[in-house]
N, C-alpha and C positions, 0 to 999 in steps of 0.2 A: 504493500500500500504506500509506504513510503516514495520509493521509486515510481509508481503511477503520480504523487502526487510534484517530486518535481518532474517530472515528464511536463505534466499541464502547465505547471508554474514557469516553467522553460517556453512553451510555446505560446502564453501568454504573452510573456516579454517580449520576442518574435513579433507580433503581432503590434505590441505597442512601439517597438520600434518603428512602427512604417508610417507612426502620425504623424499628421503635415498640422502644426496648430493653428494655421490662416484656413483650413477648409470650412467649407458653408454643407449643410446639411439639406437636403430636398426632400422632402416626405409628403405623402396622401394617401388617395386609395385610387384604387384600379377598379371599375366598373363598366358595365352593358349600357352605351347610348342613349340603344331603343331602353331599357327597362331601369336601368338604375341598379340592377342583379350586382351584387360584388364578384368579382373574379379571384377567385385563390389559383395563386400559384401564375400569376402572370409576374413573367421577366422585365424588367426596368434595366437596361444593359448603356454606361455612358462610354461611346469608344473614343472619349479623351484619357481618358483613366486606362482603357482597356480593363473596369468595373462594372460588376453590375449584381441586382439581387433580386428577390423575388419576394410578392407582396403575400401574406401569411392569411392565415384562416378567416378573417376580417377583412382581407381586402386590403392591410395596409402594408406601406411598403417604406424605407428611410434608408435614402445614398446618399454619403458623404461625396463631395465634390474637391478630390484635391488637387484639381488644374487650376485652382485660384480665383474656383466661383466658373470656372465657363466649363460647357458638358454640350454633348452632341448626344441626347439618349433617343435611344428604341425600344419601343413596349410594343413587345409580343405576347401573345398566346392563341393556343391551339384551338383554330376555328374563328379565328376573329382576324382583318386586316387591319398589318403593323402601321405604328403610328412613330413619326419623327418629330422631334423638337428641338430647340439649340437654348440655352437659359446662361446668359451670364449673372452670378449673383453676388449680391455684397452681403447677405445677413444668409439665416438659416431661411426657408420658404415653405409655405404650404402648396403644390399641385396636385391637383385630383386629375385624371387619365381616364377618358371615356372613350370605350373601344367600339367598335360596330362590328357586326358579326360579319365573316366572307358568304360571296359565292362560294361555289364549286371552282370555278375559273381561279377564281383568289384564291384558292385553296393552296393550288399549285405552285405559285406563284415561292423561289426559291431563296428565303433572308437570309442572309449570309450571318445575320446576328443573331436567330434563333438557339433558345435555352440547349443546350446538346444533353444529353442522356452523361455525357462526360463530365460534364459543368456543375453537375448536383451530386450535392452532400447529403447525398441518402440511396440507399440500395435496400433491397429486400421487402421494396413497396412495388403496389402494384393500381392501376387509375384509367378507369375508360371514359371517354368524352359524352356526356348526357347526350349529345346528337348522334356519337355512333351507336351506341346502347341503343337509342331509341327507334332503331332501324332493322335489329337484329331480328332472329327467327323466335315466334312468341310460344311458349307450349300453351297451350288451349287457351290464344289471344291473350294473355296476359305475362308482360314483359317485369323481369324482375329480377333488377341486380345485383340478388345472391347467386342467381342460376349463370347468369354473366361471370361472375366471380369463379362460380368452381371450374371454367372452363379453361384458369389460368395459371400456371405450373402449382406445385404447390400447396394448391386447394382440392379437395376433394369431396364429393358428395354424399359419401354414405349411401344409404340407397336411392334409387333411379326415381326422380320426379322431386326428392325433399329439397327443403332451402334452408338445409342444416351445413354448416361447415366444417370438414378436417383437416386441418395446418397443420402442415409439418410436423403429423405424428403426432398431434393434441386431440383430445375429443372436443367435443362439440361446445363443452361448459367454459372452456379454456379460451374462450375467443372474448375478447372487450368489444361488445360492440355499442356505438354512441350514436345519439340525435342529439343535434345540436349540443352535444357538450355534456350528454345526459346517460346515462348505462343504460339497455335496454335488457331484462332478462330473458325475455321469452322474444323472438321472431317468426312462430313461421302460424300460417294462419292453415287452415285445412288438411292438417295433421303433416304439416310441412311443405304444402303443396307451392303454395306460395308466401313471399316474406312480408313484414307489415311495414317495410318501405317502398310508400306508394310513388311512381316515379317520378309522377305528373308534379311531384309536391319536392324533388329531390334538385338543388343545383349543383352539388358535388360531391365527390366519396374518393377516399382513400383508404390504401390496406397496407398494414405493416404487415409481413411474415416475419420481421427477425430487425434486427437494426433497430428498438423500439428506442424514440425518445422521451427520455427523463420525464417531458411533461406528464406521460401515459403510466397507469401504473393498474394493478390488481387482477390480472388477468397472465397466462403464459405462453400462450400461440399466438396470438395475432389481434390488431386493431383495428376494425373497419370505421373508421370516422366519417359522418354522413351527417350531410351539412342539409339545411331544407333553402326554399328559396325566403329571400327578405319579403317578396312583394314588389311587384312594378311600381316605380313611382313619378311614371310618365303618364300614363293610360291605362286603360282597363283593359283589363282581357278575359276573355271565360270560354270553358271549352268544356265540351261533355262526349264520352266514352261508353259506347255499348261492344263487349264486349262477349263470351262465353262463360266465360270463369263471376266476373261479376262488371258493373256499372259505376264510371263514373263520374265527377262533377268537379272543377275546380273554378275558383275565380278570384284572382285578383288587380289591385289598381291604388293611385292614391286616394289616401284619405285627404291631404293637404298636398298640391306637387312641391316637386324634390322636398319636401319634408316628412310625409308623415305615408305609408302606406301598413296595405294587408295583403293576408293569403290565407285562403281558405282553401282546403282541398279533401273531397269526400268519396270514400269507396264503398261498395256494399256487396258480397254475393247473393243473389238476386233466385237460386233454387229452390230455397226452403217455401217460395211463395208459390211455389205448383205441387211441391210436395207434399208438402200438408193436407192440402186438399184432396190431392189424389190417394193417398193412404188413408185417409179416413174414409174415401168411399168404399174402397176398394180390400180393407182389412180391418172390419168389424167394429167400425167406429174410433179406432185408435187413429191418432194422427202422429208423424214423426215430422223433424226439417231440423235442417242443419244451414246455418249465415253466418259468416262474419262481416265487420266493419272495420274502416280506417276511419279517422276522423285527424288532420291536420290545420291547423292554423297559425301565424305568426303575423305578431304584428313591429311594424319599424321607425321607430321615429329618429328625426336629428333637429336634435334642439338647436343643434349650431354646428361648424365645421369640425369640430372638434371631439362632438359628444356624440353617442350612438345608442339608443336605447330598442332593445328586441326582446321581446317576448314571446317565447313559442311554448306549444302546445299540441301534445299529443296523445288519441285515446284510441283502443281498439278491443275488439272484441271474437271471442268464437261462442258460437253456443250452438248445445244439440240438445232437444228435447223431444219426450213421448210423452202423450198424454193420449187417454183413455175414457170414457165417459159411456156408463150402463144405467139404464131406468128400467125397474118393474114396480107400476102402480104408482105409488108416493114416493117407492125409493129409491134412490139415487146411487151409485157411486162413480167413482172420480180417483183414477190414479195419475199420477204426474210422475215423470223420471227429468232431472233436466243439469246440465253441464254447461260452465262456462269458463274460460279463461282470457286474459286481456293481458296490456299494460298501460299505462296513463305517466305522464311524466307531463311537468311544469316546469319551464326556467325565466329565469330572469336575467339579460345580460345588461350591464354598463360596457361601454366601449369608451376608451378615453384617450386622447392626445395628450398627454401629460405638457410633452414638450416634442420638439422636432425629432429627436432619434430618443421619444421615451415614449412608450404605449401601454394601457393598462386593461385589462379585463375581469369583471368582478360579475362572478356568476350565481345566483343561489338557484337551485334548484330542488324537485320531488318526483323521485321516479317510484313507480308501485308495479307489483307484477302479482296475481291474484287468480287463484282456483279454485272452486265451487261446485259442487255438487250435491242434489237434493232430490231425496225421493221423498212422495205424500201419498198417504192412502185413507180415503175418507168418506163416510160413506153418511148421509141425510134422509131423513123422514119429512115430510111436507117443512123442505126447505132446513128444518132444524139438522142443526150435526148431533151427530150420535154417538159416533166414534169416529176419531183420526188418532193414526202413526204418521210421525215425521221424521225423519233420519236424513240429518245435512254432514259434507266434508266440508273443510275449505285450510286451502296452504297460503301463506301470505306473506310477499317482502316489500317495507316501505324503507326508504330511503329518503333522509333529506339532507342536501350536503352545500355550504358554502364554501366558493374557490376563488382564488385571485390569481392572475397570472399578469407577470409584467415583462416586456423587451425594451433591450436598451442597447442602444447602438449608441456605445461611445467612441468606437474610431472608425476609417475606413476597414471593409472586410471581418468585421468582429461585431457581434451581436449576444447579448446573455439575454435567455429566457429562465426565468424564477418565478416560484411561487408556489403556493400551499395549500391546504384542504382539508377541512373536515367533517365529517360524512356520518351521521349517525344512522344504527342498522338494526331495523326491527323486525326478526325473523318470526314469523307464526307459521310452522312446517308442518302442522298437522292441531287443526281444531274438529271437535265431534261436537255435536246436537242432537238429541234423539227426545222426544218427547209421545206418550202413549194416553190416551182421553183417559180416565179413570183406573191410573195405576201410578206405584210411584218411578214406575221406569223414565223418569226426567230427569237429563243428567247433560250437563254442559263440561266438555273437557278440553281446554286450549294449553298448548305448549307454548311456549315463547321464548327465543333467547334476545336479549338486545347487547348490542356492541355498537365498539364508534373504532372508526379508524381516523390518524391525523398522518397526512404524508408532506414532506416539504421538497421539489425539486430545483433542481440546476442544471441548464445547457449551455454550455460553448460552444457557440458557432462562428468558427472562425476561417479564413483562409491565409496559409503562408506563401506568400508569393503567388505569384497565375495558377499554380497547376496544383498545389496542396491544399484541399480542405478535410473540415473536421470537425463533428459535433461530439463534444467529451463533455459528459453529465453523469450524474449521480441522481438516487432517488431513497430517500431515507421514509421507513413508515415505523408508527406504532399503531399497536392493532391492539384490542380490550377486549377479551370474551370472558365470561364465566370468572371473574377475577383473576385471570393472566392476561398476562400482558407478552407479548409476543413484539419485537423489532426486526428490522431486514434492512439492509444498506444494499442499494441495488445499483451498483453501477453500470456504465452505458458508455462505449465508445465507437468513433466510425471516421475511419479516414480513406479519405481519397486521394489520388496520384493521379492526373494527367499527363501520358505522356505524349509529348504535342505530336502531330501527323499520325497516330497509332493507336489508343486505346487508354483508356480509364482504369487503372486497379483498383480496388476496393477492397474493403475488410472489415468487420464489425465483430463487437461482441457484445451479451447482454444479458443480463442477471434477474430475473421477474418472479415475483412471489405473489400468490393466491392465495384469498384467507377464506373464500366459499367454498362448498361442495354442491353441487347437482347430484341427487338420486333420482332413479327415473324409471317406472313402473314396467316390468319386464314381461308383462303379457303382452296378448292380444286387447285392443281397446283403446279407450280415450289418452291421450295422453296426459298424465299427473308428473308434470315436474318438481320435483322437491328441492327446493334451495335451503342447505343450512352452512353456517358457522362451522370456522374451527372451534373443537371444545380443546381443552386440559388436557384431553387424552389424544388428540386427534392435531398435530403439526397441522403448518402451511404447508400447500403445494410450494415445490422452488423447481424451477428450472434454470439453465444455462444454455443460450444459444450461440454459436459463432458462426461469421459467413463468410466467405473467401471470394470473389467474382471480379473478373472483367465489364467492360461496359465500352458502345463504339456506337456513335452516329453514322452512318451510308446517307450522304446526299442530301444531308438536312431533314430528313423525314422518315429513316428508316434507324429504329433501334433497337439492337441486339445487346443485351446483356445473360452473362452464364454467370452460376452462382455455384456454388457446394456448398453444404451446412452438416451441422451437427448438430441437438440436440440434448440435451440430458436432463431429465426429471426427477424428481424422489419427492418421497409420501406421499404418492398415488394412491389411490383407494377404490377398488373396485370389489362385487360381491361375490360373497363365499359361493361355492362349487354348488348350485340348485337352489340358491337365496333370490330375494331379490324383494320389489314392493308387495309384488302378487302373494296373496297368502300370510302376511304379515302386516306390523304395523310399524309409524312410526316409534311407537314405545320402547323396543328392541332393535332400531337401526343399527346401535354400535355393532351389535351382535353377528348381525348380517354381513358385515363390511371387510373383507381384508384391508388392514395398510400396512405403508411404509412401502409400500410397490416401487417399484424403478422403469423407469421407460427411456429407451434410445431411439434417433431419429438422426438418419444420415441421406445425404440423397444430392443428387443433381439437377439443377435447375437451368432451363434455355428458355430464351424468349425471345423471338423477332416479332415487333411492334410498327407499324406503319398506323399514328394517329388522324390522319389528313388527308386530304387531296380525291380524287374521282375513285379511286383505289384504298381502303382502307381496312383493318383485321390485321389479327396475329398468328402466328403460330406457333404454341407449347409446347415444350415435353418437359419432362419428370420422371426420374428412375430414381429408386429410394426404397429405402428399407425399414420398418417401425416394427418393434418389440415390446415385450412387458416382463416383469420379473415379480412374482411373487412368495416369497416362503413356502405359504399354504396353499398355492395353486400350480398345479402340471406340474407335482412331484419338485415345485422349488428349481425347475428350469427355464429356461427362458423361451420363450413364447411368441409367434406373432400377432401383434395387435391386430380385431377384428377387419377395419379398414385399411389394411396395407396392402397397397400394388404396386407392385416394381417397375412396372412402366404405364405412363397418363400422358397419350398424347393428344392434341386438338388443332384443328386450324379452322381460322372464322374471317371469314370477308365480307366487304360490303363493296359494292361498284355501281354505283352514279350511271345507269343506264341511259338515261335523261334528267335536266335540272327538278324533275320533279317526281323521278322513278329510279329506285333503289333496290336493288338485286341484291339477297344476303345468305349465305350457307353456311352452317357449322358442320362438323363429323368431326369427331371424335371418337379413343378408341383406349381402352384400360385392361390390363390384365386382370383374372377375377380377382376380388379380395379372401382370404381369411376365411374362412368359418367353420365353429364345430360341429363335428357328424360323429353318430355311432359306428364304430364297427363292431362292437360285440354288445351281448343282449346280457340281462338277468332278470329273474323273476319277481315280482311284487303281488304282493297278495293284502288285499284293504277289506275292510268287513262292511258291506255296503246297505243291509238290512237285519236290522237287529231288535226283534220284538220279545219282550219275557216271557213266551208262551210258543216260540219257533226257534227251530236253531237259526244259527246267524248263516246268512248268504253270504258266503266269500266269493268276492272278484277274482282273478288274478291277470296278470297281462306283462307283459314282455316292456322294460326299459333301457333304454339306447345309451354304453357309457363308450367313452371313446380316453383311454390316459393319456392322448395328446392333444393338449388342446390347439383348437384353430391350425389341424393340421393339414385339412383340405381347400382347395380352392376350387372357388366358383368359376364357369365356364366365362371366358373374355365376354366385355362387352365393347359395344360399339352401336352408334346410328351417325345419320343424319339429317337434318334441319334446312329446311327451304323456306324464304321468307321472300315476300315482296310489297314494297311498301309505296301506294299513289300518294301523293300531294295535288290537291288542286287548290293555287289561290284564287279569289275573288277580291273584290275593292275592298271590302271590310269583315272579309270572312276566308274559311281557309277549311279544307276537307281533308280528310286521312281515312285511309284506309288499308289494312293490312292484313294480306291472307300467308299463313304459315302452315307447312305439314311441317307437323314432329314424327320424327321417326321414318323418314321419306320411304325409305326402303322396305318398312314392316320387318324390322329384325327383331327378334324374339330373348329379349336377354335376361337372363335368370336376377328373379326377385326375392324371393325363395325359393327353399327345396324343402321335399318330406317323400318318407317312405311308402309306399304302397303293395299291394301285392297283383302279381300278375299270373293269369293262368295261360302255361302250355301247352304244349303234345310233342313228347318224344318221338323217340324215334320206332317206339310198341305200339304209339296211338295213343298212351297212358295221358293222361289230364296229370297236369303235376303246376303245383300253385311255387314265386321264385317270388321274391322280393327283390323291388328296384327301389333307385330312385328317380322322383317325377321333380321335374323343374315346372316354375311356374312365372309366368312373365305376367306383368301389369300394363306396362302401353308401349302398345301396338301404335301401328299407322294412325293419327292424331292431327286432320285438317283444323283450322281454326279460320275465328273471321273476327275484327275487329274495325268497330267504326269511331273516329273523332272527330268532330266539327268544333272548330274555331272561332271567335265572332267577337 
């Protein structure tokens, strides 16, 4: 530690070396003409300096000028035409940079000052352009950039159709994922089908796979950060979406121009309103339906050049219910089944120019994540109840947490990001309710744990000369459960090499600590996510990641970067050999749970990326190895993790057929993953009818044990995706329309497997019964249709 610590203090100096004390400082923000949208991650490049930086998650951006006040800059970004300016100054300055979005034609168009994939002080992320996303191939009409995501090294889907993610050898719970600044626990709506970021409602997203910075902390795979829009604050706009999957609505516009706007944006799936109905005629008065909803909003104001106040909000929903309803004579009964889960989050931001190269952001926020379920059985006499049984679940995590984060750009090439957090954590992982008309079986049982966590960070962003940069941070947390206290120093570094005419080297490493757990109901059925705390007995997750990779610009629009990594995990926790939720309760989770697990993750990572121009897509792969290690599991050997495939490869295009018709195909193609299978049998014998006056009926039947686990793999998969997407404008309106097959080909790829028995005939004519196994696919050939009007 010592030696890392002068290492920094060493290139700190470095760095202060190179101030010029007569520079003048230029800061603002970088935004959309037409809308006022903030633009993250637009380039501000001055080629008097031969300097330049990039404007941050807000939109703002602070160059030092040390040609003595005179700059010749270029503000780029992808999809928008560059903009030039010449500014000689004598003080420090405020400009703001309003970009307009390109043609197709502009697209092309080759900037010799464009950000290079070489240029940036960060690897092991990954970012597609809301207008090429928006083009792509939809599975059953509805586009969503999770499914986008797994198509890109690295990321992996778990099974075919979900909008769950596996990084680099993490499972699903180990991902941070954020809205506007906010944790999200739950994402996928229709038992994963699709995610509850709605696009229509999305102006940008980014994803760490490894490289994580300091500011990011509680999570050990990966950060998707996903920004929503501010709101137009030119004009209004509104546009509504009928789709397959569901409907929907968005609109916004100023409340005050260039000062105050909103965004509202509303999704619904729209099936449960033919189902219902059709099940109850059709199945003896019982109705069932299954909806979810999004519900997005934000609002933005700017009190002045300086100040920025946004407000967002977001709520959503799954529900599935039965309900039943019998009358004979006066009497009535009325059974109800009904399931829901959501998440709801609140923030508050200030946005603040302190000073020319000082920025401030001061966040409070309320995220909840919430599971429910309720069965009623109740039965009335001319209207009166008689008797009812009630019997509710529900799991619950509220979080409410205030953050500050501040940048400070005190010299040329050199930026510190700081700041802290505290997060209070109120887990209810398992509440019961049961109540019976005339008994005392009424009984309320809630668990609860609450914790706080307090984390403070620091980032150096700095560059040594043209071609070296480097973000070296640190991430200190205390964490409070159960009356322990738990600490973790999570340090973070990442440096880059330019070497000029030839390529980028790169390198990172990064230390990340998790203080939750996901348990997660191992049937068949609804999904019940259980979020709890570390306890006393039960460690943080830690991991350690490092990356190694190259990085090369081709012709100002093509970028290829390769990567290698490594992972390593300890006190993992997964369930005992035949455990799990099914059949149990929270009461005895300990009981259930191996830890102190161990997981490794190794693998290669390639990406050639073309964001731009009439031609756009990439193409993946991914060869890589994940394991697990438990004491008390697979005899205490090591293991392949359920999700591991040694090769994931994909390639996805889009091509500009005309300025208002767009041609899009993905295929893709994985080795099977993991999974455990029987090959030998034992008997089990249960006592399944047992009256005092009969002997007992015993069952018995044949159970599937296998001593290796996750020794067989699934048969490869692969398909592909046909998309093609019209535009028609009109003077104050604008149409879309987009027809997708999923699965173009009708490939059949295993979703499951399970045994069966098959009857033959030898070679005597004999009938002889042989057990196989039967694979089972879920989607097939998948046309889709999607309409949007504009207005």
């Amino acid at each position: 530690m010592r030696r890392m610590a002068v290492r920094i203090i060493t290139i700190c100096i470095i760095a202060l070396c190179q101030l010029d004390a007569h520079s003048q400082t230029l800061s603002g923000f970088v935004y959309d003409k037409q809308s006022g949208e903030k633009l993250i991650g637009a380039y501000i490049y001055d080629s008097t300096s031969e300097q330049g930086t990039t404007s941050n998650e807000f939109g703002f951006y602070s160059l030092k000028l040390n040609g003595h006040g005179k700059a010749l800059l270029t503000i780029s970004f992808v999809g928008y035409s560059p903009l030039t300016s010449s500014y000689s100054l004598t003080k420090d300055t405020t400009v703001s940079f309003a970009m307009h979005p390109s043609s197709v034609e502009l697209a092309e168009f080759k900037l010799s000052s464009q950000y290079s994939i070489e240029e940036k002080a960060e690897m092991s992320t990954v970012s597609i352009p809301m207008k090429q996303l928006k083009t792509m191939p939809m599975l059953a009409g509805e586009l969503d950039i999770v499914k986008a995501l797994q198509l890109l090294p690295g990321i992996k889907s778990g099974h075919e159709g979900q909008s769950t993610m596996y990084v680099r050898g993490g499972s699903h719970d180990q991902n941070l994922l954020l809205l506007d600044d906010v944790p999200l626990y739950n994402i996928n709506h229709l038992g994963g089908f699709v995610s509850v970021f709605n696009p229509e409602a999305i102006n940008s997203f980014k994803m760490y796979k490894g490289a994580f910075p300091a500011r990011y902390g509680g999570r050990l795979s990966s950060v998707l950060d996903v920004r929503m829009k501010d709101g137009n604050m030119k004009e209004r706009h509104t546009q509504a979406t009928l789709g397959l999957i569901s409907c929907k609505f968005q609109t916004e516009g100023p409340i005050k121009q260039d000062t105050a706007s909103y965004m509202i944006s509303a999704r619904r799936f729209m099936y449960d309103l033919i189902t219902k109905p059709v099940t109850w005629l059709s199945n003896d008065k019982m109705s069932s339906g299954y909806t979810f909803y999004d519900l997005n909003a934000k609002f933005n104001y700017k009190p002045s050049e300086k100040d920025r106040l946004l407000l967002s909000f977001y709520t959503g929903n799954d529900n599935f219910s039965t309900n039943k309803k019998e009358r004979e004579g006066y009497s009535k009964t009325t059974m109800k089944n009904n399931a829901q889960w959501g998440n709801t989050i609140l923030a508050l931001r200030w946005n603040r120019i302190l000073r020319n190269n000082l920025f401030s952001n001061v966040t409070t926020s309320f995220t909840q994540y919430r599971y429910h379920s309720m069965f009623e059985y109740k039965n009335l006499e001319d209207k009166e109840e008689v008797f009812r049984t009630e019997y509710s679940f529900y799991s619950k995590i509220n979080d409410l947490s205030l953050k500050y984060d501040l940048s400070y750009y005190p010299f040329q090439n050199y930026c510190i990001r700081l700041g802290g957090q505290h997060t209070n954590h109120n887990f209810s992982p398992s509440g019961t309710a049961t109540y019976q008309t005339g008994s005392d079986f009424n009984a309320e049982n809630v668990k609860r744990y609450t914790s706080w966590e307090n984390a403070a960070y620091i980032e150096n962003e700095l560059n040594v000369g043209k071609y070296i940069k480097a973000n070296i941070g640190a991430r200190a947390v205390l964490y409070s459960t159960e009356n322990k206290y738990y600490n973790g120093l999570e340090p973070r570094a990442l440096l880059s090499i330019n070497i000029p005419q030839l390529f980028a080297v790169k390198g990172s490493v990064s230390t990340m600590h998790q203080y939750t757990h996901m348990l997660t109901y191992s049937g068949q059925g609804l999904p019940t996510d259980i979020w709890l705390p570390v306890t006393k007995d039960i460690e943080p997750l830690q991991a350690t990641v490092w990356s190694l990779g190259i990085a090369k610009t081709f012709d100002h629009s093509l970028e290829l970067s390769m990567e290698i990594y490594q992972k390593k995990m300890t006190n993992l926790i997964d369930y005992k050999d035949g455990a799990g939720l099914m059949g149990n309760t929270l009461d005895n989770w300990k009981e259930i749970i191996e830890t102190d697990g161990k997981g490794y993750s190794e693998g290669l990572e390639i990406l050639l990326q073309k964001k731009e121009g009439r031609i756009s897509g990439w193409m993946a792969y991914t060869l890589s190895e994940t394991t697990r290690q438990f004491d008390n599991l697979n005899g205490g050997e090591i293991y392949p993790y359920i999700y591991d495939t040694k090769h994931d490869f994909s390639i996805t295009g889009n091509y500009d057929l005309k300025k208002n018709l767009t041609l899009s195909a993905t295929w893709l193609y994985m080795t099977g993953r993991a999974m455990n299978y029987p090959n030998t049998t034992y008997s089990v014998s249960t006592i399944s009818k047992w009256d005092v006056s009969e002997s007992p009926e015993v069952q018995q039947w044949d159970v599937g044990a296998n001593p290796n686990k996750n020794s067989i793999r699934m048969h490869p998969y692969h398909r592909m995706d046909i998309g093609l997407t019209y535009r028609k404008h009109k003077k104050k309106s604008e149409r879309i329309i987009n027809v997708s097959i999923y699965n173009a080909y009708n490939r059949a790829n295993p979703y499951y497997y399970y045994t069966d028995w098959k009857e033959t005939t030898d070679s005597n004519g004999n009938t002889i019964s042989e057990k196989v196994i039967v694979q089972r696919s879920m989607f097939m050939i998948m046309p889709s249709i999607s309409y949007t009007w504009v207005w």
